[in-house]
N, C-alpha and C positions, 0 to 999 in steps of 0.2 A: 443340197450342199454344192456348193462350188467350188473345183480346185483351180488352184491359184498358181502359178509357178513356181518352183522350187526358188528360182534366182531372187524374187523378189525379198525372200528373206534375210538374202546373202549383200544387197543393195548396201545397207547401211557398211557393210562390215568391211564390205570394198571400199567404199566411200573413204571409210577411216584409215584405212590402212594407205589408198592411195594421200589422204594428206597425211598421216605418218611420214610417207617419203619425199614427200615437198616439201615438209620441212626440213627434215633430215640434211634436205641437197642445200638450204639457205646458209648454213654454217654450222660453226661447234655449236653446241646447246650452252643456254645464259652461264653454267656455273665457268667453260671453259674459256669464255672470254672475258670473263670478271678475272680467270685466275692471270691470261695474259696483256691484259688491262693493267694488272696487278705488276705481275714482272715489268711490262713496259715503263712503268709509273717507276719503281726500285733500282731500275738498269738508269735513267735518268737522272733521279737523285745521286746515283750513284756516281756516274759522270759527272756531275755539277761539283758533288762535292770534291771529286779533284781537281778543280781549279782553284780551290781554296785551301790545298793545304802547301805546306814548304815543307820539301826533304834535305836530309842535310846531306853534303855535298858529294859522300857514298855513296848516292843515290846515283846509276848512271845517267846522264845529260841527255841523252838521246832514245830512250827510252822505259816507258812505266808498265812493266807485267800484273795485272790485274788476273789475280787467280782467284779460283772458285771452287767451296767444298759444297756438294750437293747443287743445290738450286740453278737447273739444268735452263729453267725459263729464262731467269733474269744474264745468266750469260751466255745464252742465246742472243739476247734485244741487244745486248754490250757488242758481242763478235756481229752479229751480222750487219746492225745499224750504228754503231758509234767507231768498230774499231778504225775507218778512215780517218775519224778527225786526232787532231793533235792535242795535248795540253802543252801550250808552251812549245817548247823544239822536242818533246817528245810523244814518239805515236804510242799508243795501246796498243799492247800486245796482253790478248787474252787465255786462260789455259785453265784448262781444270785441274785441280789435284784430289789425290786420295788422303782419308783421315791416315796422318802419322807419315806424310811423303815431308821430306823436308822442304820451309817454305824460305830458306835462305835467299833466291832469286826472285822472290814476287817483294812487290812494296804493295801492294792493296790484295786483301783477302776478307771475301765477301763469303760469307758462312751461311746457309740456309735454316732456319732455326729448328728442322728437326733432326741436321746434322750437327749441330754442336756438342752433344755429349762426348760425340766420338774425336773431337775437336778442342774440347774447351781447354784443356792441359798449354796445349800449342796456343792458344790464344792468350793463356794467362802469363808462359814464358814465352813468347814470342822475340822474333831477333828484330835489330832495333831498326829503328823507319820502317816498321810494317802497318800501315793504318787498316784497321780491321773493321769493319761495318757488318751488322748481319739484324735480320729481324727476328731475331732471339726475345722471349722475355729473358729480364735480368742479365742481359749480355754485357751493359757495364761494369755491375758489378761482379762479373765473372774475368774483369779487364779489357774486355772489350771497348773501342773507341768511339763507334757511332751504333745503335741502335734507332734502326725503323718500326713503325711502330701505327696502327691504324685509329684514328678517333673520329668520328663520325665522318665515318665514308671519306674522310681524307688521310694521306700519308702523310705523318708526321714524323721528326728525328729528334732523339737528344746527343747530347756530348760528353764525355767525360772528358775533361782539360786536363786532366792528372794523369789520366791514360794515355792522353797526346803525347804528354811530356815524358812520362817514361819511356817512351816509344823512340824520342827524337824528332819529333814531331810539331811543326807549328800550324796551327787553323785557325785563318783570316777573322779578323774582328768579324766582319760581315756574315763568313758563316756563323760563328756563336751568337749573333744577334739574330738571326731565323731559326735558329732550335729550339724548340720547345723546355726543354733547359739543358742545362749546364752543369754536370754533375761534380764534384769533387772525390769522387771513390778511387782507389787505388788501390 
């Protein structure tokens, strides 16, 4: 019989382990860059859609508080990559809040859908020019304004026009003609 070295047993398991940490060093692992792929794509939308709506004149001139319950990613992408640019004469100014802080100073309030229960009250009575967007299911018909929303590997949005209008809210032909639809719930 012939003995063999100990290490050669050990070959494979180094092997593995050493590309365990090669990959490790290439980046997040696929689900974590789907999730910020995800938020990137939501913080986007998100900003697009405010150039498409009209506040009424309460609204201050010079600037739009986009606040945030939960979804720590998508206003992440907002504050660190969009809050330079402008809508119109006014900058973004971004903030998170907590469920039940008052949202009398924000006009956009982007809800993460597994913090809306703790939320949905405030979204249903909400103060007026608040446009609310969250990828909730059923966040329309909770009062909600714009819901996002995934269909085959693409982000889609609907609208409630009803929920615009109680709001004080108007949103651009243009956007209503790219939402997937157009809800009438109130």
């Amino acid at each position: 019989m012939r003995d063999q070295p100990r290490a050669r047993g050990f070959r494979p398991i180094v092997v593995a382990a050493a590309a365990l940490v090669a990959c490790s060093a290439l980046g997040p692992p696929v689900d974590a860059r789907a999730a910020e792929r995800s938020d990137a794509l939501k913080a986007g939308y998100l900003f697009n859609f405010l150039k498409f709506v009209e506040w009424p004149l309460i609204v201050p001139a010079s600037t739009l508080n986009v606040c945030f319950v939960g979804s720590s990613g998508v206003h992440d992408e907002i504050a660190g990559r969009l809050s330079y640019q402008r809508i119109g004469t006014r900058r973004i100014v971004t903030r998170r809040v907590a469920a039940g802080e008052p949202l009398d100073s924000c006009q956009v309030l982007y809800v993460d859908a597994d913090q809306l229960p703790a939320v949905a009250e405030l979204i249903y009575t909400r103060p007026a020019a608040l446009l609310t967007v969250s990828d909730a299911p059923d966040f329309l018909s909770g009062g909600g304004i714009i819901a996002l929303f995934d269909r085959g590997n693409r982000l889609r949005f609907r609208i409630s026009a009803d929920n615009a209008r109680l709001a004080n809210l108007r949103i651009s032909a243009s956007l209503l003609q790219l939402a997937s639809a157009v809800g009438r719930e109130g």
